[in-house]
C-alpha positions as MATLAB code, in Angstrom:
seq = 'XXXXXXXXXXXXXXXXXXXXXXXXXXXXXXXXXXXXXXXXXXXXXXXXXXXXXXXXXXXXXXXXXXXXXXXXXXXXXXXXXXXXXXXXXXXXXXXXXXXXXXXXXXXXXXXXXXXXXXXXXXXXXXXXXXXXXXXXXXXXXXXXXXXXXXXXXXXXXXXXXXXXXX';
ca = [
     -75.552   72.764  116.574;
     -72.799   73.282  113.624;
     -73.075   73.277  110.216;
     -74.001   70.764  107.938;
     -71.775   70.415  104.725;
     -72.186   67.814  101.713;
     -68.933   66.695  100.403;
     -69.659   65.644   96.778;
     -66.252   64.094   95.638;
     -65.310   60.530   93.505;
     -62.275   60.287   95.047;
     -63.349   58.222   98.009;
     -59.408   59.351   99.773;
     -59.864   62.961   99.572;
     -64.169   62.714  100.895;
     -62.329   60.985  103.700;
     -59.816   63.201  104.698;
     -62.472   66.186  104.153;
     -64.869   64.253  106.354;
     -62.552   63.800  109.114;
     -61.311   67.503  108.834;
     -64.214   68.895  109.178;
     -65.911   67.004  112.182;
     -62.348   67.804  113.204;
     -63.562   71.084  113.305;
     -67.030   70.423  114.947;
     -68.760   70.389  110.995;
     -71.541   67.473  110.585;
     -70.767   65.934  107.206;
     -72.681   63.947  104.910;
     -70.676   62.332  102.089;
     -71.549   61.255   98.055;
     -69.881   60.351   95.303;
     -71.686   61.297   91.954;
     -73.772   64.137   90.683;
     -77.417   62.568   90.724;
     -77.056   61.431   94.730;
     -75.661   65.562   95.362;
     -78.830   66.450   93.930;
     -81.082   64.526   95.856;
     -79.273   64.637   99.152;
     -78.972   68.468   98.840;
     -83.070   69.087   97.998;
     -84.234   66.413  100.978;
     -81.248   67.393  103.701;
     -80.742   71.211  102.907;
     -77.504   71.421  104.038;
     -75.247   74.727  105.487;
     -72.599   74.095  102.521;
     -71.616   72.159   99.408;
     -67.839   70.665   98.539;
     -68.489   69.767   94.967;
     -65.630   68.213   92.791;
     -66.124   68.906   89.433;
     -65.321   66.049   87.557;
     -67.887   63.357   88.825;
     -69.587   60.367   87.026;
     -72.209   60.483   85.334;
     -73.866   64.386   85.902;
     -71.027   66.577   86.727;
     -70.228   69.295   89.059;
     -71.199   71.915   87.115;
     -74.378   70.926   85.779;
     -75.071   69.968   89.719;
     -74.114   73.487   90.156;
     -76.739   74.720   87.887;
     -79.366   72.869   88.806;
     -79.100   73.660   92.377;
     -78.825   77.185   91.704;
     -82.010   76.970   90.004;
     -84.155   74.816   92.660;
     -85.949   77.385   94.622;
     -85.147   75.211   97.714;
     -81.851   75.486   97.112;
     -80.624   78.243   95.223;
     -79.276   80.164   98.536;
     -77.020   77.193   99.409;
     -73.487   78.340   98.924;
     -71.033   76.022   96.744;
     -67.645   75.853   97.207;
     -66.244   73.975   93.945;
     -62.938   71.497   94.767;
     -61.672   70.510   91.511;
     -58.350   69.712   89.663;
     -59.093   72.040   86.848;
     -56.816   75.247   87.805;
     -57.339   77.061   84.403;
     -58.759   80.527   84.317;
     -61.690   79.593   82.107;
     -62.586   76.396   84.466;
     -63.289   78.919   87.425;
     -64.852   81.611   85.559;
     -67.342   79.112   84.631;
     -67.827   77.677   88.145;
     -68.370   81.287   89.234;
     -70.819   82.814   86.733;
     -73.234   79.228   87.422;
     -72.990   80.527   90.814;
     -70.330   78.950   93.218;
     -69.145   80.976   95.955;
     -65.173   79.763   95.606;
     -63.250   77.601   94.029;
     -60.527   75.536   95.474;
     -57.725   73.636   93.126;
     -56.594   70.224   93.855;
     -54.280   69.845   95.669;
     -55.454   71.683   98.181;
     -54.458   72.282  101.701;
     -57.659   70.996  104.288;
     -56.625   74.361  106.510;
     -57.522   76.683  104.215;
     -60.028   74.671  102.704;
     -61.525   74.659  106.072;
     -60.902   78.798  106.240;
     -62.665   79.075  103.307;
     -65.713   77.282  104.390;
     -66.062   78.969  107.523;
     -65.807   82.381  105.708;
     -68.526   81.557  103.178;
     -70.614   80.287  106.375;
     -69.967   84.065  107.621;
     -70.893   85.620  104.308;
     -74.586   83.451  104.228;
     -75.510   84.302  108.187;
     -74.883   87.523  107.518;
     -77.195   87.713  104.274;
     -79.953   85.578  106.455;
     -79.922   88.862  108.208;
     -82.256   90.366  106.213;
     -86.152   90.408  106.743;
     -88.555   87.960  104.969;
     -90.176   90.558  102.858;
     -88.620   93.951  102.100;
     -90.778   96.742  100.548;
     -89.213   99.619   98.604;
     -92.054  101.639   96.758;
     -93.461   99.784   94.058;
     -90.795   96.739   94.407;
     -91.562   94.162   96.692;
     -88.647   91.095   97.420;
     -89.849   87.970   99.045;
     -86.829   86.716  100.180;
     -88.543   83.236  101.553;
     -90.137   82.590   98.659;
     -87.101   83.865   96.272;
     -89.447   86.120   94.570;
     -89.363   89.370   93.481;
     -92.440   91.795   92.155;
     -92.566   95.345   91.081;
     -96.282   96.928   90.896;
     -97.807   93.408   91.841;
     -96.058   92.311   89.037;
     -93.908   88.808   89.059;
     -90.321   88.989   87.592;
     -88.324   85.950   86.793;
     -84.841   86.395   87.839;
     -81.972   83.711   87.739;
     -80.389   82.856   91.003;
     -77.516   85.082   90.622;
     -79.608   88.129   89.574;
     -81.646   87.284   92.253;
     -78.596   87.297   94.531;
     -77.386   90.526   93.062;
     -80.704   92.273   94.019;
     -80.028   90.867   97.584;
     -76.559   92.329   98.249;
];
């Protein structure tokens, strides 16, 4: 079975064109329009992939960003951000909350569609890795997103937590 991917976009054209493009490309899709409905959809149907737009009603893209980074159900899930917002600073902050690209409107579906399937490569090859990984006194849970060190719990932020990972 292929990969399911959330388009998160306002623009009812482009979730469209993105929907047909990828089932196009044998991708199951399932499509919102504002921040709050990306954040429930994502927890309950745990989704492959995100396609967030940035500027969305209400909550947007990047404080969906950060929230899903921080949900332990869904911290692993990449994001690729689609947005209009091309300036440097934009896409530095959509990286450092944790997105795994970032795409500029307008954008091309083909390499839109290059770019998802090489992020897909990057995460099956990171679910690689065992469950729990023991290296002396450190211990990574990588199920439960947790990390210890002499039985000790450490709090880590989804990108340190990443970081450790790779």
């Amino acid at each position: 079975m292929k990969e399911k991917i959330l388009i998160v976009d306002d623009e009812k054209d482009i979730v469209k064109m993105l929907d047909y493009n990828l089932k196009k490309e044998g991708f199951r899709t399932i499509s919102c329009y504002d921040g709050e409905d990306a954040v429930d959809i994502a927890v309950r149907e745990r989704p492959n992939i995100v396609i967030l737009d940035l500027m969305l009603p209400g909550m947007d893209g990047l404080e969906v960003c950060k929230i899903l980074k921080k949900e332990t159900k869904t911290s692993a899930m990449p994001i690729i951000m689609l947005t209009a917002k091309s300036q440097e600073a934009d896409k530095v902050i959509g990286l450092e909350l944790g997105a795994d690209d970032y795409i500029t409107k307008p954008f091309s579906p083909r390499e839109l569609i290059a770019r998802v399937k090489a992020v897909l490569r990057r995460t099956v090859e990171k679910e690689k890795l065992p469950e729990i990984l023991k290296i002396g006194d450190l211990m990574i849970d990588f199920s439960r997103i947790s990390v210890c060190v002499k039985d000790k719990r450490i709090e880590l932020t989804a990108k340190e937590f990443e970081l450790l990972k790779t």
